[in-house]
PDB file of N, H, CA, C and O in Angstrom:
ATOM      1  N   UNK A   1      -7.725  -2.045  -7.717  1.00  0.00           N
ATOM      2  CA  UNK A   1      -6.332  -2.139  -7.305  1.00  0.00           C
ATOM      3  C   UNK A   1      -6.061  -3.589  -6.920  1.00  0.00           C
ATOM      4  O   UNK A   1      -6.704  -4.144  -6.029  1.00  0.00           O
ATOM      5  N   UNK A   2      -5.106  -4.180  -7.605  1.00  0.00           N
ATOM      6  H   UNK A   2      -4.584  -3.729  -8.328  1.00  0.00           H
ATOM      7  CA  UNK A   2      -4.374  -5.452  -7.468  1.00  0.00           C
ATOM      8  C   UNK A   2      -3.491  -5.859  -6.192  1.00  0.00           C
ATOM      9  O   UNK A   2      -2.432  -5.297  -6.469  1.00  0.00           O
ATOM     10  N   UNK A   3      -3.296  -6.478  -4.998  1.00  0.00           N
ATOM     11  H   UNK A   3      -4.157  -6.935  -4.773  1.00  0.00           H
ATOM     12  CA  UNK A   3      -2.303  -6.760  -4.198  1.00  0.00           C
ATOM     13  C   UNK A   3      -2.552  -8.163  -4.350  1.00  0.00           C
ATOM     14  O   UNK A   3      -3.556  -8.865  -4.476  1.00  0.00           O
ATOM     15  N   UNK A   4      -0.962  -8.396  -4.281  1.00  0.00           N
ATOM     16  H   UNK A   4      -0.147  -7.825  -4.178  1.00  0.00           H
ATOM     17  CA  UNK A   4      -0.308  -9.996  -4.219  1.00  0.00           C
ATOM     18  C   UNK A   4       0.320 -10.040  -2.954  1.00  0.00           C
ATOM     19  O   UNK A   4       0.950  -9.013  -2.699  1.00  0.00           O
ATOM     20  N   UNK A   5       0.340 -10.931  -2.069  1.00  0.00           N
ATOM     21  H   UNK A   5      -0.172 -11.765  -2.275  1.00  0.00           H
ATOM     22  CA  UNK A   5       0.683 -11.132  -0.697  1.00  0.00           C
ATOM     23  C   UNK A   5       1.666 -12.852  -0.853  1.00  0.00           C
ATOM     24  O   UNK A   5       1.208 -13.550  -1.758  1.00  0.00           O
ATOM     25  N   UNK A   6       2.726 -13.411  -0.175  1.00  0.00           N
ATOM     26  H   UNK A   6       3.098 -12.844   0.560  1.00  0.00           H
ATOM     27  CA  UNK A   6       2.343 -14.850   0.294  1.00  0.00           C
ATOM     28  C   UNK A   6       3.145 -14.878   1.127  1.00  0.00           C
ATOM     29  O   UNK A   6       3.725 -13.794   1.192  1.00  0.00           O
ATOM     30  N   UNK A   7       3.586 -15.780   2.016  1.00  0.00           N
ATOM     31  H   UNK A   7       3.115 -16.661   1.962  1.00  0.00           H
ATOM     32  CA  UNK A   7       4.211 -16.058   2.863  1.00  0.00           C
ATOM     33  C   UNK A   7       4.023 -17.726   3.442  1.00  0.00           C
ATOM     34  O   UNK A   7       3.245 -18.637   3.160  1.00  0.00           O
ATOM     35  N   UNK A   8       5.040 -17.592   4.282  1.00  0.00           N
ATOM     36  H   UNK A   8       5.673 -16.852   4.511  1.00  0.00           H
ATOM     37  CA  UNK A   8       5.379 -18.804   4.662  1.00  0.00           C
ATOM     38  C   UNK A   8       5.982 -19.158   6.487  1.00  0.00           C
ATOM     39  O   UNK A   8       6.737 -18.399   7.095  1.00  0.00           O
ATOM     40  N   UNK A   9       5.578 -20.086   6.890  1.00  0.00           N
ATOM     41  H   UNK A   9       4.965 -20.703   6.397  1.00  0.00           H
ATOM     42  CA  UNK A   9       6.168 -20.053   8.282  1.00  0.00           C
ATOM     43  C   UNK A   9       7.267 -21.272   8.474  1.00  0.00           C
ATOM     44  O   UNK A   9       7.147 -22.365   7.921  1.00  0.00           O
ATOM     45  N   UNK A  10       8.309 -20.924   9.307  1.00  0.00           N
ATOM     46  H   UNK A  10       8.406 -20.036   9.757  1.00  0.00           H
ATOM     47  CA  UNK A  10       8.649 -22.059   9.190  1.00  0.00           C
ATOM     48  C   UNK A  10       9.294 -22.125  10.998  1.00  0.00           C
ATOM     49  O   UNK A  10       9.782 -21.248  11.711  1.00  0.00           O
ATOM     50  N   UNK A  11       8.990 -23.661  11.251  1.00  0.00           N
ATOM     51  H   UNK A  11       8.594 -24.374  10.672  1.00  0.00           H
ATOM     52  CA  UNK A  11       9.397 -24.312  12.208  1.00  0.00           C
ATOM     53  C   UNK A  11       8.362 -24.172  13.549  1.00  0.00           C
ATOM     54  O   UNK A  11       8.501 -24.681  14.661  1.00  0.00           O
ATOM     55  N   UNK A  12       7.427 -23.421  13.112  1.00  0.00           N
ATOM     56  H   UNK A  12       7.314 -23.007  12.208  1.00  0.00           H
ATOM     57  CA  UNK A  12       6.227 -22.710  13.712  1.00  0.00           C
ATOM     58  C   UNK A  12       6.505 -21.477  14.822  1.00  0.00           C
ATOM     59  O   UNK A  12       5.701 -20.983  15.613  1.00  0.00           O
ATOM     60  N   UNK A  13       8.071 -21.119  14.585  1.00  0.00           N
ATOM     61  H   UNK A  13       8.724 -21.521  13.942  1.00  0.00           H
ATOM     62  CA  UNK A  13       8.107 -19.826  15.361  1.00  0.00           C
ATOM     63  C   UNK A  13       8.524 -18.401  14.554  1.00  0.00           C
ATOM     64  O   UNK A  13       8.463 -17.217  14.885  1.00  0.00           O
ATOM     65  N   UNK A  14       9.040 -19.191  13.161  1.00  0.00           N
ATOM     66  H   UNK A  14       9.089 -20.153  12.892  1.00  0.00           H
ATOM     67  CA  UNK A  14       9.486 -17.927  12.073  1.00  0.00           C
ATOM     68  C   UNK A  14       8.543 -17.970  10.925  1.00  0.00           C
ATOM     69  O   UNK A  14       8.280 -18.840  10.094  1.00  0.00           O
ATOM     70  N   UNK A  15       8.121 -16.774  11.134  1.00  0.00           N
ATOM     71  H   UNK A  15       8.335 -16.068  11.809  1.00  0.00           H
ATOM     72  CA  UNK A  15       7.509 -16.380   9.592  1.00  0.00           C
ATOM     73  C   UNK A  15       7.846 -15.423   8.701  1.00  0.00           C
ATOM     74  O   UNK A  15       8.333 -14.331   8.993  1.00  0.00           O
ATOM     75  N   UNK A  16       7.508 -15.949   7.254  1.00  0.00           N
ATOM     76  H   UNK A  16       7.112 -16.836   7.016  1.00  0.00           H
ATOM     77  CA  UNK A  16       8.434 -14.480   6.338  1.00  0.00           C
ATOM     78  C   UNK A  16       6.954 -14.227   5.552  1.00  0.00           C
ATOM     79  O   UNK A  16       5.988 -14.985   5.646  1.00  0.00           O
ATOM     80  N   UNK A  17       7.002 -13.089   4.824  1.00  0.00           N
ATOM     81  H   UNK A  17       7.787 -12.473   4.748  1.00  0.00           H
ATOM     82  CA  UNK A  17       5.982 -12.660   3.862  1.00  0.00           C
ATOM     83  C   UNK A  17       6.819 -11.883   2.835  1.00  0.00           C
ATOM     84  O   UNK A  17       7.944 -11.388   2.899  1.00  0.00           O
ATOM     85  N   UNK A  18       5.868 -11.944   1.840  1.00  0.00           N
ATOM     86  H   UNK A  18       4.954 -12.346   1.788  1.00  0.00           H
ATOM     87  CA  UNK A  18       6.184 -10.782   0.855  1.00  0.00           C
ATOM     88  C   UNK A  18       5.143 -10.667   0.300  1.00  0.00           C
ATOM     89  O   UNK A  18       4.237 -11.500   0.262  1.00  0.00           O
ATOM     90  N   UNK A  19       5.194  -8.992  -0.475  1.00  0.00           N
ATOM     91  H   UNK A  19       5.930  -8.315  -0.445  1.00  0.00           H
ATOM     92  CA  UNK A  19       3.949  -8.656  -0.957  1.00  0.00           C
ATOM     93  C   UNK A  19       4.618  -7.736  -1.776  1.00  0.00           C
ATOM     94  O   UNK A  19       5.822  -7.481  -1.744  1.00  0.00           O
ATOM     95  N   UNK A  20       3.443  -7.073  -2.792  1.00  0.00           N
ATOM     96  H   UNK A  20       2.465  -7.281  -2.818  1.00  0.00           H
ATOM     97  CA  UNK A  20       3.396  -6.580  -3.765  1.00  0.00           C
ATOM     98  C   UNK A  20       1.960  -5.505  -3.921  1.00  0.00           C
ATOM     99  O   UNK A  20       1.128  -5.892  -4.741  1.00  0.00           O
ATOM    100  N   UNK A  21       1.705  -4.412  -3.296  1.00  0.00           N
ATOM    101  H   UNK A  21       2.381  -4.098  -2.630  1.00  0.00           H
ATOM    102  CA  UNK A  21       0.520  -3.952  -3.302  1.00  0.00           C
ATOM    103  C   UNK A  21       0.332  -2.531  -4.743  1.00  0.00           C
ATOM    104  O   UNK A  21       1.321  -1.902  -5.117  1.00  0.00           O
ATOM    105  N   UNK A  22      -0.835  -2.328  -5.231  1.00  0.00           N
ATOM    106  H   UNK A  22      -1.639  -2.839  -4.927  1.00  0.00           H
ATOM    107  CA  UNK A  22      -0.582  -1.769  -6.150  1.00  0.00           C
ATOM    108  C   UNK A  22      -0.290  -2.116  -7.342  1.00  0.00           C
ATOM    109  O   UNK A  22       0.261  -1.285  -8.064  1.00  0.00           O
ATOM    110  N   UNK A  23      -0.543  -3.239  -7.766  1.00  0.00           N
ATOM    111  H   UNK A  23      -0.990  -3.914  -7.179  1.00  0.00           H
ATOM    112  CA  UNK A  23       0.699  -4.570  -8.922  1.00  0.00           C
ATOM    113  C   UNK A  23       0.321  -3.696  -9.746  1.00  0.00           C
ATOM    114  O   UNK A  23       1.298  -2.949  -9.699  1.00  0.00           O
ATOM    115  N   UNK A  24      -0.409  -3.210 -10.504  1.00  0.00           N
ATOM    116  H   UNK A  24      -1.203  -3.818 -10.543  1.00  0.00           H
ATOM    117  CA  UNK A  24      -0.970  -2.083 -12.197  1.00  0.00           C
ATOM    118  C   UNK A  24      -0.568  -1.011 -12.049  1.00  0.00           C
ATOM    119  O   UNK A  24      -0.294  -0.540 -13.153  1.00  0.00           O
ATOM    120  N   UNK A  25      -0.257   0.058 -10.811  1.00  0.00           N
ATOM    121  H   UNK A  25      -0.479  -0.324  -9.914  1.00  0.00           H
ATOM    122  CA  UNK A  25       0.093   1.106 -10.444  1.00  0.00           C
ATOM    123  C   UNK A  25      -0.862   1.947 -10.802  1.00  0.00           C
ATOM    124  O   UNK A  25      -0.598   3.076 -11.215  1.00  0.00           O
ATOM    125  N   UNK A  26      -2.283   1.410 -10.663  1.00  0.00           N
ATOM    126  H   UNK A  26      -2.497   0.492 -10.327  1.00  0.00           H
ATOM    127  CA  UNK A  26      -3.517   2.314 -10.725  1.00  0.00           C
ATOM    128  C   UNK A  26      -3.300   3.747 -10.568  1.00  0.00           C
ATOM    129  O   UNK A  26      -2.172   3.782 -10.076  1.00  0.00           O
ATOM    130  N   UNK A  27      -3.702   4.952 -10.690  1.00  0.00           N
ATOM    131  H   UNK A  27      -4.618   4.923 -11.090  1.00  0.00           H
ATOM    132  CA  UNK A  27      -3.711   6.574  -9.680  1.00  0.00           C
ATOM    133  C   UNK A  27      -5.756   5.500  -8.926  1.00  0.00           C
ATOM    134  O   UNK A  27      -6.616   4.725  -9.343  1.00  0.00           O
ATOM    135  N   UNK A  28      -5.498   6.065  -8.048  1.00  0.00           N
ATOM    136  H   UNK A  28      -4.800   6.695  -7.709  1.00  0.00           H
ATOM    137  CA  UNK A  28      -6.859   5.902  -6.995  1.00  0.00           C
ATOM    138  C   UNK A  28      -6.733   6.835  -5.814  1.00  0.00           C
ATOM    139  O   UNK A  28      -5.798   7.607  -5.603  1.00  0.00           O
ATOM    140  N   UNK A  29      -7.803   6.651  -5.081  1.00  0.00           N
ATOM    141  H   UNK A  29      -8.562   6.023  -5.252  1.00  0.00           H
ATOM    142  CA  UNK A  29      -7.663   7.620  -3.581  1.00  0.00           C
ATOM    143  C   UNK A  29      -9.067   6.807  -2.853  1.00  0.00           C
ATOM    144  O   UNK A  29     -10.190   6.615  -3.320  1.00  0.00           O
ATOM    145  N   UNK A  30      -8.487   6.447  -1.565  1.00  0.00           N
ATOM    146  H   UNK A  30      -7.575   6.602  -1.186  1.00  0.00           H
ATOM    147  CA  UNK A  30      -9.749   6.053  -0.601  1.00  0.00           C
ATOM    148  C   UNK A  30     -10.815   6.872  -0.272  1.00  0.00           C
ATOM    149  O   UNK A  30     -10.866   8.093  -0.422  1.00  0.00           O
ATOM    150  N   UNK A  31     -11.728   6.085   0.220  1.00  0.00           N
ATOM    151  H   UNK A  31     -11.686   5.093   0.341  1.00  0.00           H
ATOM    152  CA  UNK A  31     -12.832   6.973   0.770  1.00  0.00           C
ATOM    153  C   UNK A  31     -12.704   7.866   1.440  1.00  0.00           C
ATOM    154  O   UNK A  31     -13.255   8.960   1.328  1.00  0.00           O
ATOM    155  N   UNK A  32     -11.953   7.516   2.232  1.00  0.00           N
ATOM    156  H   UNK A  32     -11.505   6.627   2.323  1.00  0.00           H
ATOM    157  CA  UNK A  32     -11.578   8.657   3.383  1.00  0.00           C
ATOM    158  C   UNK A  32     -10.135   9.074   3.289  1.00  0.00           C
ATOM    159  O   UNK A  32      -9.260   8.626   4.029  1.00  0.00           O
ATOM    160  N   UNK A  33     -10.022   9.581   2.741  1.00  0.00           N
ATOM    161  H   UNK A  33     -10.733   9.946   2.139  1.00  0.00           H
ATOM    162  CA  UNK A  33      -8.702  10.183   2.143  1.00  0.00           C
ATOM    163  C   UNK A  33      -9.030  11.637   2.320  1.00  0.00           C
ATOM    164  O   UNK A  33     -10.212  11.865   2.578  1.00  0.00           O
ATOM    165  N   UNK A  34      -8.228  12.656   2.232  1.00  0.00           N
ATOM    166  H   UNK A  34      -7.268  12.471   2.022  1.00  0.00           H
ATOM    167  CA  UNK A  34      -8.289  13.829   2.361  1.00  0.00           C
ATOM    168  C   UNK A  34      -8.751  14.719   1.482  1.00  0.00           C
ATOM    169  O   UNK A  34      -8.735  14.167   0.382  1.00  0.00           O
ATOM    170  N   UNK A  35      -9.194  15.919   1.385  1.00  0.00           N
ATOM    171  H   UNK A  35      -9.206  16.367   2.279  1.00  0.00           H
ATOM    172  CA  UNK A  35      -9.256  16.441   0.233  1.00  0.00           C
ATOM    173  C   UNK A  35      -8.077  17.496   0.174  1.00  0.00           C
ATOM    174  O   UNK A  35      -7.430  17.568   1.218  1.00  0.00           O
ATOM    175  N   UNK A  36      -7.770  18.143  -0.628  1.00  0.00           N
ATOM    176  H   UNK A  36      -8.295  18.085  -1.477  1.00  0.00           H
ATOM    177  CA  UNK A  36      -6.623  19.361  -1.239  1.00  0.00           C
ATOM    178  C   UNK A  36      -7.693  20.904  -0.730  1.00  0.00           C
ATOM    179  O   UNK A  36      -8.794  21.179  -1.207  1.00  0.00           O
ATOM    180  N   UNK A  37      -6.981  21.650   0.283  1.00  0.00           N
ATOM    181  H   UNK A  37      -6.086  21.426   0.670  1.00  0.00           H
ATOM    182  CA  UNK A  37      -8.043  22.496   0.525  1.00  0.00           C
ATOM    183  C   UNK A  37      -7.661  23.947  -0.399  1.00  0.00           C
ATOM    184  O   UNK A  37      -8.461  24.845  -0.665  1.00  0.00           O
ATOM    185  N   UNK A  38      -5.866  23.866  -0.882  1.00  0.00           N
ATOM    186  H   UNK A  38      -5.217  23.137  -0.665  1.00  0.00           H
ATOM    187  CA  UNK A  38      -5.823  24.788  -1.746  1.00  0.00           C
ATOM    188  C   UNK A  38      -4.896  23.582  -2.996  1.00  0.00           C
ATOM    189  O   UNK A  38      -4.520  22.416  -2.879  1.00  0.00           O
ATOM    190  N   UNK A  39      -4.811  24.672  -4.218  1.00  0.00           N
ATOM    191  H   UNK A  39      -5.116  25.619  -4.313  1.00  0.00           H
ATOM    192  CA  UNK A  39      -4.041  23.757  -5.407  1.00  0.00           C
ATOM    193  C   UNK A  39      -2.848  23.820  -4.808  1.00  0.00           C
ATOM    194  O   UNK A  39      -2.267  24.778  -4.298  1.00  0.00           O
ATOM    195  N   UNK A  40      -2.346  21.971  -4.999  1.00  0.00           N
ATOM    196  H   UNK A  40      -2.818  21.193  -5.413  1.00  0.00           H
ATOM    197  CA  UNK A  40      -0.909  22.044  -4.849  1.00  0.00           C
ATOM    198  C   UNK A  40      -0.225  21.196  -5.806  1.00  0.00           C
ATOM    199  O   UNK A  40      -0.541  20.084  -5.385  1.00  0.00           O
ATOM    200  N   UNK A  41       0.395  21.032  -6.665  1.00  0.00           N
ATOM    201  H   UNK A  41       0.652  21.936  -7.007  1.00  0.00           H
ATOM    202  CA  UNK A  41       1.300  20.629  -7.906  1.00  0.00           C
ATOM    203  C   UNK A  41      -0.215  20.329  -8.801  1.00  0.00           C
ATOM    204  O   UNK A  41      -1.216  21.013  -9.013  1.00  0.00           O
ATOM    205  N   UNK A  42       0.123  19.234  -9.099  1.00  0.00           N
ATOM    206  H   UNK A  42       0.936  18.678  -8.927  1.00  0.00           H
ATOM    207  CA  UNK A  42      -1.223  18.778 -10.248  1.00  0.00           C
ATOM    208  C   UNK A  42      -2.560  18.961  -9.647  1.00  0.00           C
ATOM    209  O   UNK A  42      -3.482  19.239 -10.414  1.00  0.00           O
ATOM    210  N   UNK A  43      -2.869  18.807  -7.986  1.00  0.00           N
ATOM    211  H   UNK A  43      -2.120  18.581  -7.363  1.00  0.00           H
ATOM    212  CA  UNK A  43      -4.422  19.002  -7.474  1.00  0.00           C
ATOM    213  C   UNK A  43      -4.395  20.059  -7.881  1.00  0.00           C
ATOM    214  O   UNK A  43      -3.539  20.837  -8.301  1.00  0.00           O
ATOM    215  N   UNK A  44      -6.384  20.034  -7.585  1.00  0.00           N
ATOM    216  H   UNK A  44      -7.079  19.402  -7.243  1.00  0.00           H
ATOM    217  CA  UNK A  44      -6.983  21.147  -7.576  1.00  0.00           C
ATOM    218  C   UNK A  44      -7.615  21.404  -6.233  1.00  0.00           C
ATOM    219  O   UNK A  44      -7.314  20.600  -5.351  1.00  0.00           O
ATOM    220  N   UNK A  45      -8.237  22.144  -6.000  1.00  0.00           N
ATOM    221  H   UNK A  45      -8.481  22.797  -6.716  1.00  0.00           H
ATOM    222  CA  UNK A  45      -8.950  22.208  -4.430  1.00  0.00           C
ATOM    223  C   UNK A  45      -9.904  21.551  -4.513  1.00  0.00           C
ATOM    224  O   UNK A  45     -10.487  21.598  -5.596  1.00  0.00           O
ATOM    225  N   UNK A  46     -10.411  20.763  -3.550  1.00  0.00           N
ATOM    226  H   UNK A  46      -9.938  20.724  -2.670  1.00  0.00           H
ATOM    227  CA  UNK A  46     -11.637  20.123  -3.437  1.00  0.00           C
ATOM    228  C   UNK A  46     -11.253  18.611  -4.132  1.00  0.00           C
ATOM    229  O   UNK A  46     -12.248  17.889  -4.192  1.00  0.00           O
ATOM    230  N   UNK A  47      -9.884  17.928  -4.722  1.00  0.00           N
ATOM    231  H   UNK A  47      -9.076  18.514  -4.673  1.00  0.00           H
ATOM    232  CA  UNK A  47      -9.377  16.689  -4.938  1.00  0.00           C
ATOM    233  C   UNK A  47      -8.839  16.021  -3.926  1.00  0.00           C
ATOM    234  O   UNK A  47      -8.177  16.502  -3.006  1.00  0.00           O
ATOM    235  N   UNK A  48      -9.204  14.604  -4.148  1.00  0.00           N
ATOM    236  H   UNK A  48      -9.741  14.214  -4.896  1.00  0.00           H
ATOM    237  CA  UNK A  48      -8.874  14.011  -3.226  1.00  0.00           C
ATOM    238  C   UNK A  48      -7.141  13.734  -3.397  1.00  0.00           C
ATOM    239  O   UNK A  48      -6.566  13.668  -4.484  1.00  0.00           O
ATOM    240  N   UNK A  49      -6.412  13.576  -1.885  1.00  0.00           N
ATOM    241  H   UNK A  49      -6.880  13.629  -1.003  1.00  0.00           H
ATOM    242  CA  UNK A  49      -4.852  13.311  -2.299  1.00  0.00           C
ATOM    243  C   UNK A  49      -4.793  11.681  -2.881  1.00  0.00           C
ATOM    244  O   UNK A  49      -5.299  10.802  -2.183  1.00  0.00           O
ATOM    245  N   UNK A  50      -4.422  11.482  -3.637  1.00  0.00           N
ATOM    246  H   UNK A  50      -4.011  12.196  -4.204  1.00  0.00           H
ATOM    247  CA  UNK A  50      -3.989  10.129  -3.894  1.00  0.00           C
ATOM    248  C   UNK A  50      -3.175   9.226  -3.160  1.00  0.00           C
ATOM    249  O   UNK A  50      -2.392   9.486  -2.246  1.00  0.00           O
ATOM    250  N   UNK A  51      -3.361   8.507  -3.499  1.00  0.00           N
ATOM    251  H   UNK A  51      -3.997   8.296  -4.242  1.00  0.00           H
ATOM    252  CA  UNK A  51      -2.637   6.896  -2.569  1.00  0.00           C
ATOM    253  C   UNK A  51      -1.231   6.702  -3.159  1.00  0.00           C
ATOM    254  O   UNK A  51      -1.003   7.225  -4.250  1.00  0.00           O
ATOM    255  N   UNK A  52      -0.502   6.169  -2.690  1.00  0.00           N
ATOM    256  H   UNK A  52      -0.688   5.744  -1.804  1.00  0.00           H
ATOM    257  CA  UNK A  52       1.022   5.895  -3.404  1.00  0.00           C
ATOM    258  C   UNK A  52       0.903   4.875  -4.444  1.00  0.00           C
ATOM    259  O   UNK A  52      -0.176   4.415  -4.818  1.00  0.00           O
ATOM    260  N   UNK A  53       2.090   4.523  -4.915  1.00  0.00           N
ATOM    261  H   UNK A  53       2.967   4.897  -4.612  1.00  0.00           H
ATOM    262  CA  UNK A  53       1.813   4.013  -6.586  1.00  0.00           C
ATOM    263  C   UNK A  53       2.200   2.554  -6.059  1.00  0.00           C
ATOM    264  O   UNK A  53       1.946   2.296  -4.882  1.00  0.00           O
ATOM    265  N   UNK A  54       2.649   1.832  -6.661  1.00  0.00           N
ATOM    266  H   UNK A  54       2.855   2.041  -7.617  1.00  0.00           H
ATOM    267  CA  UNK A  54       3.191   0.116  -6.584  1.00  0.00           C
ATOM    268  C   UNK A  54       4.068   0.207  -5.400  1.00  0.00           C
ATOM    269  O   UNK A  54       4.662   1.195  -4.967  1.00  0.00           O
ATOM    270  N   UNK A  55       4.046  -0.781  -5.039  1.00  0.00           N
ATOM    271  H   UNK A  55       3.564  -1.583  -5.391  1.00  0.00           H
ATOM    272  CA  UNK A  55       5.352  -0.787  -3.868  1.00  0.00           C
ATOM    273  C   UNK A  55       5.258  -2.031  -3.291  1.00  0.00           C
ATOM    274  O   UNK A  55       4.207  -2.659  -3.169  1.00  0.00           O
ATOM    275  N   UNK A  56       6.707  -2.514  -2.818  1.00  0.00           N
ATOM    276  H   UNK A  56       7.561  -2.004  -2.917  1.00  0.00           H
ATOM    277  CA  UNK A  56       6.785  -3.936  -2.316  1.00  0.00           C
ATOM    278  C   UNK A  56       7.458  -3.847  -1.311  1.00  0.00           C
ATOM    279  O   UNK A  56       7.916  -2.743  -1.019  1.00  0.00           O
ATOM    280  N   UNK A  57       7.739  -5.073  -0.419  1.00  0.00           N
ATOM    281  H   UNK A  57       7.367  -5.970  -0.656  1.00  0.00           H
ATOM    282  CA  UNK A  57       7.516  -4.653   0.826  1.00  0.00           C
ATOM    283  C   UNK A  57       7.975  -6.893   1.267  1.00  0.00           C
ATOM    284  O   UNK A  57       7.495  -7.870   0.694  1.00  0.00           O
ATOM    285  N   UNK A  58       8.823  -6.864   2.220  1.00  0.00           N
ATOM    286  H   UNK A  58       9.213  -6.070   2.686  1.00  0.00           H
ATOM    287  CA  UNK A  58       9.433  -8.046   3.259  1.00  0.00           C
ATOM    288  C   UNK A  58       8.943  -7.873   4.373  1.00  0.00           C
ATOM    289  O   UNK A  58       8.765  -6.693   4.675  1.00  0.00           O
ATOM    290  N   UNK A  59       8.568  -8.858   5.330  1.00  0.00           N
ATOM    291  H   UNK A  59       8.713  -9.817   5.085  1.00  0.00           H
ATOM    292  CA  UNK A  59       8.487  -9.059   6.635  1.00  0.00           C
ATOM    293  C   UNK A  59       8.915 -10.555   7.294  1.00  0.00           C
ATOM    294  O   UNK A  59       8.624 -11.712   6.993  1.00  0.00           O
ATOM    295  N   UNK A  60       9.725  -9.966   8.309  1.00  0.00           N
ATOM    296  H   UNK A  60       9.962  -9.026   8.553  1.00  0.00           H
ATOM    297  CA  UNK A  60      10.306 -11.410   9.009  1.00  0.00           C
ATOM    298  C   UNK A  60       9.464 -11.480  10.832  1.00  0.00           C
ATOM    299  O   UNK A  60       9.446 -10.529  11.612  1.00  0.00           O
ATOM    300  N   UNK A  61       8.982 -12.590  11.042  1.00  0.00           N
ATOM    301  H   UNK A  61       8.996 -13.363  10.408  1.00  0.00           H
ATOM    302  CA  UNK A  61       8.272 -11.934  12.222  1.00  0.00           C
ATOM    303  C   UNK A  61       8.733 -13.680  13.020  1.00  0.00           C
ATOM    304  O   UNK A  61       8.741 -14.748  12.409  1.00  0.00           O
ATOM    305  N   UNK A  62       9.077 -13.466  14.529  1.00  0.00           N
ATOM    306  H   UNK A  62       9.070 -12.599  15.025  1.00  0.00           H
ATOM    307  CA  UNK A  62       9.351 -14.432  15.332  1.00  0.00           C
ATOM    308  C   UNK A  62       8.314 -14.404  16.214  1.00  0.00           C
ATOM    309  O   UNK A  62       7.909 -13.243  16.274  1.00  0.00           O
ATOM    310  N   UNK A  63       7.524 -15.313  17.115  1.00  0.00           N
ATOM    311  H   UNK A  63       7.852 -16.256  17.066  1.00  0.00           H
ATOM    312  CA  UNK A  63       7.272 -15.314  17.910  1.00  0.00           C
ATOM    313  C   UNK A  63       7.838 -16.426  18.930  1.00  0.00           C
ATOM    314  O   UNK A  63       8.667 -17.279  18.613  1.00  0.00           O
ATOM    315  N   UNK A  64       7.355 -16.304  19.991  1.00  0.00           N
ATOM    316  H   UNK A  64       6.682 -15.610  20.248  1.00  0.00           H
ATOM    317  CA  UNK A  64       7.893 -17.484  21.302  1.00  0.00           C
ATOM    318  C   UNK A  64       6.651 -18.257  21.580  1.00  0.00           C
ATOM    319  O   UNK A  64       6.656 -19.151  22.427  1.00  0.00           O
TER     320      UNK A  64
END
């Protein structure tokens, strides 16, 4: 799985980011992810739930 991140600060009290996690839109599931204990849409029991697909994402952050 691909993530792109960058960001930037400026004036040394504002910072912005952006990101991009997911960039290929892999299907995957973490280690510790759950399993499906009965079938629900496409799982089967005993599958792990999957992770969400691509997604992007802003942050503006101030400090003092």
């Amino acid at each position: 799985v691909m993530d792109l991140r960058a960001g930037m600060a400026f004036s040394g009290h504002l910072q912005f980011e952006v990101g991009v996690e997911n960039v290929f839109d892999q299907d995957y599931a973490e280690h510790l992810a759950r399993e499906v204990p009965f079938a629900a849409g496409d799982l089967l029991p005993g599958e792990r739930i999957p992770m969400p697909g691509r997604f992007a994402y802003a942050r503006m952050k101030w400090t003092m």
